[in-house]
C-alpha positions as CSV (number, residue, x, y, z in Angstrom):
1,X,-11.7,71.9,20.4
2,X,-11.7,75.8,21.8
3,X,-9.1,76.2,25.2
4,X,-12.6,76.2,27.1
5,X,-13.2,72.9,26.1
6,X,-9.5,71.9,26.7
7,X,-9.9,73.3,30.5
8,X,-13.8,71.1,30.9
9,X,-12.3,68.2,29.4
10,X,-9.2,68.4,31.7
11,X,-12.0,69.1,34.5
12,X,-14.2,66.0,33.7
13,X,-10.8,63.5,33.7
14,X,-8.5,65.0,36.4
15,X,-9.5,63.0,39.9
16,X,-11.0,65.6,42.2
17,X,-9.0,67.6,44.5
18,X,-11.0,67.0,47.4
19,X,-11.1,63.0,48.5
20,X,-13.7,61.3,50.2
21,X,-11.3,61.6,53.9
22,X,-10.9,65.6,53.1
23,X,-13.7,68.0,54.6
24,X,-16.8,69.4,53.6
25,X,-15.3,73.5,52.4
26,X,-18.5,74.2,54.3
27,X,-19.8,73.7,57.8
28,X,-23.4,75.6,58.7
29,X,-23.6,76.7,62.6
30,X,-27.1,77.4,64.1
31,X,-29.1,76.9,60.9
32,X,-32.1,77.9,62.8
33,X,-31.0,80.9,64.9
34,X,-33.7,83.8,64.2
35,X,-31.1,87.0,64.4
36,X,-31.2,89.1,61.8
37,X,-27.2,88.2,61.6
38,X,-26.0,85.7,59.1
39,X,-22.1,85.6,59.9
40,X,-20.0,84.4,57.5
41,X,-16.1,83.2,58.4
42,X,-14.1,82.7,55.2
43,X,-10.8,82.1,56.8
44,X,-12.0,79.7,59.4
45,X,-9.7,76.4,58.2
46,X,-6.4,75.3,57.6
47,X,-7.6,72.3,56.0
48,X,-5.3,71.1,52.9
49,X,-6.6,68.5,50.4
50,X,-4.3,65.1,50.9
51,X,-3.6,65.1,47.5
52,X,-1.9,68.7,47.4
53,X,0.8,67.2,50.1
54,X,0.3,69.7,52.2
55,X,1.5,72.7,49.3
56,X,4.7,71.9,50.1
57,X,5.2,73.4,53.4
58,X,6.4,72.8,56.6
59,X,3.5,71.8,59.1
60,X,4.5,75.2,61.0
61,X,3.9,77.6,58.0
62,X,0.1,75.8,57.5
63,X,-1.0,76.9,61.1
64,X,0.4,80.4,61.1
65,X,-1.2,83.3,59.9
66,X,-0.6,83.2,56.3
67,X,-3.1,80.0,56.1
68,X,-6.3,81.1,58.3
69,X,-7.6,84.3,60.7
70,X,-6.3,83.0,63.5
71,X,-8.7,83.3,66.6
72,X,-11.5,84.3,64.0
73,X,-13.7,81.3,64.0
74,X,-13.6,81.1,68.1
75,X,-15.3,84.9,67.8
76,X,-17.5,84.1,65.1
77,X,-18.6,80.7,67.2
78,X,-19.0,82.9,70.3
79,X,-21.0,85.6,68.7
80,X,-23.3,83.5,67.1
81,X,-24.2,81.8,70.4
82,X,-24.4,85.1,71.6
83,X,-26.9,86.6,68.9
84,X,-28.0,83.1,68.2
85,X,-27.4,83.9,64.4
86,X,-26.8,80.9,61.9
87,X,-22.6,80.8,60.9
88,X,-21.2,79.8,57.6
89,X,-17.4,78.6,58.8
90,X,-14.8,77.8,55.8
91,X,-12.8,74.8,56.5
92,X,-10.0,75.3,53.7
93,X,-6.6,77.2,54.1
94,X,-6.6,80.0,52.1
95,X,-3.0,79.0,51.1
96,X,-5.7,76.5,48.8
97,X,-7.6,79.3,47.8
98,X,-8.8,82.5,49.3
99,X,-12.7,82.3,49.3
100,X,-12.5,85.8,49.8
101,X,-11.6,86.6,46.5
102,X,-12.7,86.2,42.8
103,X,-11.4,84.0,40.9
104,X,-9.2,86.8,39.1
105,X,-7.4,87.9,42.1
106,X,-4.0,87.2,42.3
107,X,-3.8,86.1,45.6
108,X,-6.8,84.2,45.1
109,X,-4.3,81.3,45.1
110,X,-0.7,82.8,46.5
111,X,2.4,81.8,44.6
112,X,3.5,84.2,47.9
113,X,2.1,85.1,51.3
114,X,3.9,87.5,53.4
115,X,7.3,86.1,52.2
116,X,6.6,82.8,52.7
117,X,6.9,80.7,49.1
118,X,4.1,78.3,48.6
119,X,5.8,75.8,46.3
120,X,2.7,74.0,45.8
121,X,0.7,77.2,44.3
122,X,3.6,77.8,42.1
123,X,3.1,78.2,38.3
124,X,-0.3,76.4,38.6
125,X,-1.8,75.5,35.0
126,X,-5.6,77.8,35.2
127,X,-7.6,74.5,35.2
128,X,-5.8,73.5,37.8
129,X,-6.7,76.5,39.4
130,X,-10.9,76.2,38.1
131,X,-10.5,72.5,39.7
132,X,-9.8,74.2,43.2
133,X,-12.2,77.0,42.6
134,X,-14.9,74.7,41.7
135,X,-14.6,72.7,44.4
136,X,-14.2,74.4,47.2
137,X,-14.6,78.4,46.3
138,X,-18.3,77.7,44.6
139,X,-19.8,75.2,46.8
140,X,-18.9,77.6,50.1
141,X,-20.5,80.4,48.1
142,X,-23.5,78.7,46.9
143,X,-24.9,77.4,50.2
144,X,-24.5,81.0,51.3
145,X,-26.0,81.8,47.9
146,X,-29.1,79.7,49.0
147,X,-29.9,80.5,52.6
148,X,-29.5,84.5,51.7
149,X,-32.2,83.5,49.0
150,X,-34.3,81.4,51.3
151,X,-34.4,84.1,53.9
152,X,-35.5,86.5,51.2
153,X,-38.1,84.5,50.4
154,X,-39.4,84.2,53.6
155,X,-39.3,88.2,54.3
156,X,-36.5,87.7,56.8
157,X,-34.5,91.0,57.7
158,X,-30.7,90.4,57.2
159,X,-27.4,91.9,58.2
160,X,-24.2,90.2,56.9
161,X,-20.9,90.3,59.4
162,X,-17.9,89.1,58.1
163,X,-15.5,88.0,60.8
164,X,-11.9,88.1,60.0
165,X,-8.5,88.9,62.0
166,X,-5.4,90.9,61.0
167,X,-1.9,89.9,61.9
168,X,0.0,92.8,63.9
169,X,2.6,93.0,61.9
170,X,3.6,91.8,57.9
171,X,6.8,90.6,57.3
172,X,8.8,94.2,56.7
173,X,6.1,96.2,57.3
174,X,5.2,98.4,60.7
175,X,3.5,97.8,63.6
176,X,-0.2,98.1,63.2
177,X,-1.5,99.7,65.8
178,X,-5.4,99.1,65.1
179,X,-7.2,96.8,67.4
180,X,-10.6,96.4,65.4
181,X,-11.2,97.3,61.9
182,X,-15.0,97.9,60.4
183,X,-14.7,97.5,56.6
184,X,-17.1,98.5,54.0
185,X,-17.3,100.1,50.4
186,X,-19.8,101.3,48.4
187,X,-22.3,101.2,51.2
188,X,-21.3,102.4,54.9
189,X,-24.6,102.8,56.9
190,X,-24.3,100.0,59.0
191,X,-20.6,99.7,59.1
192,X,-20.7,103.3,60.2
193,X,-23.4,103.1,62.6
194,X,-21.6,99.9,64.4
195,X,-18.4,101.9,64.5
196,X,-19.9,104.7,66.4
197,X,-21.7,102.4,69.4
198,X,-18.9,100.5,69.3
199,X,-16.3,103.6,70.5
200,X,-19.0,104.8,72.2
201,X,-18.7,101.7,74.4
202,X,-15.4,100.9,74.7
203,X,-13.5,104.4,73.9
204,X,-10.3,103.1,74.9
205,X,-10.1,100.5,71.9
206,X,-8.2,101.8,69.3
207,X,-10.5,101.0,66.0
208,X,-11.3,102.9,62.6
209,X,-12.9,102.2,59.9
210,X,-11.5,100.3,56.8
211,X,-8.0,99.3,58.5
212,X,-6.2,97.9,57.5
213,X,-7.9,96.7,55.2
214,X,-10.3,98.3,52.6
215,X,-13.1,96.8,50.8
216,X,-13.3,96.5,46.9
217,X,-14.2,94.2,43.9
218,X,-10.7,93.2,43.0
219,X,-9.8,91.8,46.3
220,X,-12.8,90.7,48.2
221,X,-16.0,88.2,47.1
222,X,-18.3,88.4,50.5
223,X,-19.2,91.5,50.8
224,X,-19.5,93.1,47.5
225,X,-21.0,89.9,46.1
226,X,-23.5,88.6,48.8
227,X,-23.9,92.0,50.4
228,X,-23.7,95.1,48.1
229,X,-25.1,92.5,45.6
230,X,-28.3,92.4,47.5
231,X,-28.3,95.2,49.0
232,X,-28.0,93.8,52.9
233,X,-26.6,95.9,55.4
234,X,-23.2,94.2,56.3
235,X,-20.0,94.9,57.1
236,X,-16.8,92.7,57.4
237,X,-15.0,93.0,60.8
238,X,-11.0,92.9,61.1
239,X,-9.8,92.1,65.1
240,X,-6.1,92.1,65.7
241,X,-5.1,88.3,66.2
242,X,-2.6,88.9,69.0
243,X,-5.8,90.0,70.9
244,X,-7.7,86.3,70.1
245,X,-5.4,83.7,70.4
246,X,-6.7,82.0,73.1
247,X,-11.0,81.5,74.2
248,X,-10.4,84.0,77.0
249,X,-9.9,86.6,74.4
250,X,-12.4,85.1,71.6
251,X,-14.9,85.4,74.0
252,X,-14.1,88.8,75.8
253,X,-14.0,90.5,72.2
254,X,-17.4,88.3,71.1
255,X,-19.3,90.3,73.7
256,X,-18.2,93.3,73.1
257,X,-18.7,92.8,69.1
258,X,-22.1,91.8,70.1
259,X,-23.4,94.1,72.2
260,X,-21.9,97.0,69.2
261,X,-23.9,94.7,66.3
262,X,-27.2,94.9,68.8
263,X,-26.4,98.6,69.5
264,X,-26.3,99.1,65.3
265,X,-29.3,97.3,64.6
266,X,-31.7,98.7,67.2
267,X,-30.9,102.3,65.5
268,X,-31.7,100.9,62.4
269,X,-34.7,99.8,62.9
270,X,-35.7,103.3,64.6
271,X,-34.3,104.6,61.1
272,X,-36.7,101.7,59.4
């Protein structure tokens, strides 16, 4: 038998990662809402399959920064109330695997993450790794897969927001001064037209565009794959966690993302 074969059979007799007590990877927020917003939140959970034992960390280390955008998913719930756009929320840690990356990525599943050791990542045989990919990285991706599709079909204008947050500092590293970051790659229209209403609005925030983070094919999935890959307008937004901690701050930064996504739109469909 080829290694391929080795890795399906391994597949087809290993019990599944995900029991019937863990959650869904995917939950789906205002199916229905008619924005032309689809939000996606990648980083949303801290969920950890039972049967990894929590990666062999602390309870403390799962529900810090390394694990999930913290603050992100109270935003992303906010703003799609406020646009009344349908959500795609991510239930898993990323310490499980980063549905923001490809497979190929190495922090796709971190051995490491920000100097913390994930002992449970650690030298992890590649169908070990397929077995989480398939079951949770692919089934997130494909019902965003699908409704992108369906709203094709049906003619529907889309815009694809990412919502993520940034820690203010990495272990070592300096003090990041950024309070929003607008990220984009190949394709920058709308990324760059949000970015101007947004300082336009509020010229005291301190944002830029891709920090401090950059978008690319190596390191992210989302946007290149379900945006650039249909040629949506999109962009993935970065917010400064320290600034969305609690729902006072999720929701004072919501409206203020909001009203900048509005702002961006409205000139592109002048430019339409």
């Amino acid at each position: 038998m080829s290694a391929s074969g080795d890795v399906l059979q391994d597949l087809e007799t290993l019990p599944n990662v995900l029991s019937p007590l863990d959650p869904r990877p995917v939950e789906l927020v205002n199916a229905s809402g008619r924005a032309d917003f689809v939000l996606v939140c990648e980083h949303a959970g801290t969920a950890v399959p039972g049967r990894l034992d929590n990666l062999g960390l602390r309870a403390a280390e799962t529900l810090g920064h390394i694990a999930y955008d913290i603050g992100a998913e109270g935003v992303a719930r906010r703003l799609a109330d406020l646009l009344d756009a349908p959500l795609f929320l991510q239930r898993y840690s990323r310490l499980v695997i980063d549905c923001n990356r490809p497979f190929d990525a190495p922090d796709c599943i971190p051995e490491v993450s920000d100097g913390t050791v994930v002992p449970g990542n650690l030298n992890l045989a590649e169908h070990l790794r397929r077995q989480r990919y398939a079951e949770i990285h692919e089934p997130f991706h494909r019902e965003v897969a699908l409704f992108l599709d369906g709203r094709a079909r049906a003619g529907s204008r889309t815009v694809l927001v990412a919502v993520h947050s940034f820690t203010p500092r990495l272990s070592g590293g300096p003090r990041r001064p950024w309070q929003l970051g607008v990220l984009s790659n190949r394709d920058r229209r709308f990324a760059g037209r949000f970015l101007g209403s947004f300082q336009e609005r509020n010229p005291g925030t301190i944002c830029a565009h891709n920090e401090p983070y950059a978008v690319d094919d190596q390191g992210d999935y989302t946007i290149p794959v379900h945006g650039e890959g249909r040629g949506l307008l999109h962009l993935l937004l970065e917010i400064r966690n320290d600034l969305i901690g609690d729902t006072e701050g999720q929701y004072r930064w919501a409206s203020l993302i909001a009203q900048g996504l509005i702002d961006a739109r409205e000139k592109d469909h002048v430019n339409d």
